[in-house]
Backbone as ProteinMPNN parsed JSONL, in Angstrom:
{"seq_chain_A": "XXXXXXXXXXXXXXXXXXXXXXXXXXXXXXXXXXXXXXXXXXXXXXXXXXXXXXXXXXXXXXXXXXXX", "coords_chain_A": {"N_chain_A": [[69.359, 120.737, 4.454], [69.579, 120.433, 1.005], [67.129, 121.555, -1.744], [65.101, 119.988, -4.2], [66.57, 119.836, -7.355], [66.244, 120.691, -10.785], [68.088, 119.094, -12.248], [68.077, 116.892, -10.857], [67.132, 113.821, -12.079], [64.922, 112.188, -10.495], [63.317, 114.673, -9.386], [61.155, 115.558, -11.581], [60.035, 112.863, -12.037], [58.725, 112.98, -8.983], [57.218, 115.754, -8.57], [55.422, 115.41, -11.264], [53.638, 112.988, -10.421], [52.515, 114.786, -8.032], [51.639, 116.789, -9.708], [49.786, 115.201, -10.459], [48.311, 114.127, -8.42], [47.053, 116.436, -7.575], [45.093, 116.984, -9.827], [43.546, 115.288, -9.919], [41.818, 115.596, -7.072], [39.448, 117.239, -4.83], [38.124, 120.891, -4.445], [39.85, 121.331, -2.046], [43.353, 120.475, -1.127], [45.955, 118.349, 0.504], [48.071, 119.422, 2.108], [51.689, 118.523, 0.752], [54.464, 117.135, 1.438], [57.98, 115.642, 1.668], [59.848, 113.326, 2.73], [62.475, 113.553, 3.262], [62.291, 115.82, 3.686], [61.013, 116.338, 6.116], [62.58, 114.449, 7.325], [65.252, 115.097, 7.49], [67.462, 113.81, 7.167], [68.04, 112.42, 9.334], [67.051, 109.088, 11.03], [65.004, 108.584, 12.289], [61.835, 110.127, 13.748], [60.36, 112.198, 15.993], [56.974, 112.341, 16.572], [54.04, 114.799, 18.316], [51.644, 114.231, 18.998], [48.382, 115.021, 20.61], [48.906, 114.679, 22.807], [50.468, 112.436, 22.738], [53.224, 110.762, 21.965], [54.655, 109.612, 18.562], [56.602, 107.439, 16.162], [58.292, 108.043, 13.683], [59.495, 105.982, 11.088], [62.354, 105.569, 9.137], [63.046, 102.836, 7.45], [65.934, 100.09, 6.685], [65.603, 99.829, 4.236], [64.136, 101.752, 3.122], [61.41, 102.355, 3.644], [58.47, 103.798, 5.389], [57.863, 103.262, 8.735], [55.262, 104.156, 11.071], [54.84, 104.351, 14.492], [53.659, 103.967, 18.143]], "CA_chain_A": [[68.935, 119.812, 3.424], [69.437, 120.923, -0.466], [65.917, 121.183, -1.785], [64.972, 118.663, -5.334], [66.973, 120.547, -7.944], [65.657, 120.348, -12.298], [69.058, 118.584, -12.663], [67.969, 115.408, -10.164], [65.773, 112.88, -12.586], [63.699, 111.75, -9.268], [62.492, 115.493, -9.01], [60.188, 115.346, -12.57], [58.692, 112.051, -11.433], [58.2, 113.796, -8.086], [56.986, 116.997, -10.022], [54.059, 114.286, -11.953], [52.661, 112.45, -9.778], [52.344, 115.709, -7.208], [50.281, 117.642, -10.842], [48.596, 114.358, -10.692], [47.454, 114.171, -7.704], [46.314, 117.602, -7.32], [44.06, 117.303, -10.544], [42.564, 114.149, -8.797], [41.321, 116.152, -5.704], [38.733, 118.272, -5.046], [38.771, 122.054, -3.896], [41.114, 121.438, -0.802], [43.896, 119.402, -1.302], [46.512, 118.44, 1.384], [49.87, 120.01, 1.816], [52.749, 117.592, 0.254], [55.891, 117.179, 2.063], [58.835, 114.839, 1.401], [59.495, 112.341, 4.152], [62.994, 113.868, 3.182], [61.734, 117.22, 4.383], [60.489, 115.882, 7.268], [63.685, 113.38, 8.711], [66.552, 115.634, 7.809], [68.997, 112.822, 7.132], [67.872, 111.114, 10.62], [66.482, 107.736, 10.395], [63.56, 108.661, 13.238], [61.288, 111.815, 14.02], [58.983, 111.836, 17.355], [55.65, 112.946, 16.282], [53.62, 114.8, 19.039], [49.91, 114.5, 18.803], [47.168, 115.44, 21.531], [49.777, 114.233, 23.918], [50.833, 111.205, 22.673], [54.492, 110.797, 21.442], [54.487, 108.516, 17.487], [57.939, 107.723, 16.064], [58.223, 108.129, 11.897], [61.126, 105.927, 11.397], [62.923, 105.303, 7.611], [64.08, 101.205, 7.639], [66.824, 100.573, 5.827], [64.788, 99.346, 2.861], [63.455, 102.685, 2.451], [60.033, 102.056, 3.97], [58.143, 104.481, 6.416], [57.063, 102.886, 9.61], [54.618, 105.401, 12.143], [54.891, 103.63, 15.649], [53.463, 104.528, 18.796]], "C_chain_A": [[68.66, 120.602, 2.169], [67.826, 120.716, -0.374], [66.039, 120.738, -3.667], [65.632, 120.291, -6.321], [66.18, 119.464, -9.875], [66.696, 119.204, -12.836], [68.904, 116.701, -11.936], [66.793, 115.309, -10.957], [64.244, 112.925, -11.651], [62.719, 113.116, -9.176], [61.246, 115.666, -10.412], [59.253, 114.123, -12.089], [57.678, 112.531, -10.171], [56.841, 114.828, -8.612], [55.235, 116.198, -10.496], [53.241, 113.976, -11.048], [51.903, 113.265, -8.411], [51.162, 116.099, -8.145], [48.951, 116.59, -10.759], [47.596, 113.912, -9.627], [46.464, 115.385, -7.531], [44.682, 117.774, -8.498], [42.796, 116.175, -10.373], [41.735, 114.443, -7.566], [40.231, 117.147, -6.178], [39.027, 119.78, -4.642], [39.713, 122.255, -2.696], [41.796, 120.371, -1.391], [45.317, 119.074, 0.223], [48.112, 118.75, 0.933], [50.842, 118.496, 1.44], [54.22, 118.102, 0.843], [56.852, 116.179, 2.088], [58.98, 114.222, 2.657], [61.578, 113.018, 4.144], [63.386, 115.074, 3.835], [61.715, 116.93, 5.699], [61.997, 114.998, 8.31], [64.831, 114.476, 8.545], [67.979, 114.989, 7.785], [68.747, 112.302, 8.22], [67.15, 110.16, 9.861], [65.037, 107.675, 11.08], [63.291, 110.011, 13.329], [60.244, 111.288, 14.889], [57.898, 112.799, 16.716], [54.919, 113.141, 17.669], [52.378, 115.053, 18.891], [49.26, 114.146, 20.05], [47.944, 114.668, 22.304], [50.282, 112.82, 24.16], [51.813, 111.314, 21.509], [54.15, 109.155, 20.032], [56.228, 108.853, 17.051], [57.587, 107.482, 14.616], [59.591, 107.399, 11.989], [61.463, 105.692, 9.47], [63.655, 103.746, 8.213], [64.819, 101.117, 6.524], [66.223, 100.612, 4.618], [64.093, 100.698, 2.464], [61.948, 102.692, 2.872], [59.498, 103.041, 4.848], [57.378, 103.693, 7.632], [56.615, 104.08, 10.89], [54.367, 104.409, 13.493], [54.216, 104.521, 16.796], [54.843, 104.213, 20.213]], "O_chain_A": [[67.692, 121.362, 2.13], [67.233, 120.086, 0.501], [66.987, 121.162, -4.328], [65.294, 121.45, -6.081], [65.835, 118.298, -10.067], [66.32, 118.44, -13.724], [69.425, 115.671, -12.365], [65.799, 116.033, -10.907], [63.118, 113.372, -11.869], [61.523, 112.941, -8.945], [60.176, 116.008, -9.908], [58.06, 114.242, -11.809], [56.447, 112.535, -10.164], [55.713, 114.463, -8.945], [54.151, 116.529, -10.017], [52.195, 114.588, -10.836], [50.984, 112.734, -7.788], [49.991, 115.93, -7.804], [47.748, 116.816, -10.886], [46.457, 113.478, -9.797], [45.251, 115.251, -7.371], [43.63, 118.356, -8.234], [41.591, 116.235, -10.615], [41.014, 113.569, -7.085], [40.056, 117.681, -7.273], [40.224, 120.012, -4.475], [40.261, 123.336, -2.478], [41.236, 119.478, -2.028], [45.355, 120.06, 0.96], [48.888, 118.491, 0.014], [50.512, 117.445, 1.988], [54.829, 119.16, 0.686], [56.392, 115.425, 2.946], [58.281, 114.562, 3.612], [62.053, 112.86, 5.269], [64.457, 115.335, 4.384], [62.602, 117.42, 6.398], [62.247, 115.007, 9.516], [65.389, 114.759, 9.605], [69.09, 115.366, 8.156], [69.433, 111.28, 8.262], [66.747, 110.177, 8.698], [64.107, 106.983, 10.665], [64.089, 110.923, 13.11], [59.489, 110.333, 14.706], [58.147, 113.969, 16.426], [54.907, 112.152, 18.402], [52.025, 116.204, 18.634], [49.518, 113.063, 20.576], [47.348, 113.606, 22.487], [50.47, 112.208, 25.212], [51.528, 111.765, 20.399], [53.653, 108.07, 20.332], [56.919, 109.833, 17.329], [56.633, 106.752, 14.348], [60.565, 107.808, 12.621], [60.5, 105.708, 8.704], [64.496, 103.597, 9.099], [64.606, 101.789, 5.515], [66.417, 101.618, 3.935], [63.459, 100.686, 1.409], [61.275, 103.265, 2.015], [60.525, 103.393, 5.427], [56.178, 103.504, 7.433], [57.45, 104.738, 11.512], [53.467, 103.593, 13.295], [54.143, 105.73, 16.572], [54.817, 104.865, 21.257]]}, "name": "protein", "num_of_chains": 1, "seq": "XXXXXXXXXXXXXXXXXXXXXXXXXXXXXXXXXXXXXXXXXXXXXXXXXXXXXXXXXXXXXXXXXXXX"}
């Protein structure tokens, strides 16, 4: 997976509202990761927490649903 290049528009809005959150937070802030990052071009990803399997899925609409 390319990573957001200066030449894709979407990566400046990206870019903003990332500066803007960060100056909104206090001394910790949480890591930021693209849901892009995260699927890889799949449409699902199994999440494994304290031994219980969650599914991240992308619908077509672009939406994130976290399922158990």
């Amino acid at each position: 997976m390319a990573a957001r290049s200066d030449a894709d528009p979407s990566a400046g809005t990206f870019r903003a509202a990332q500066s803007e959150h960060l100056a909104n937070t206090s001394v910790t802030s949480p890591r930021v990761v693209t849901s892009d990052a995260l699927l890889r071009g799949e449409s699902q990803l199994a999440i494994l927490h304290e031994r219980t399997v969650y599914f991240l899925r992308r619908t077509r609409f672009g939406k994130l649903i976290l399922t158990k």
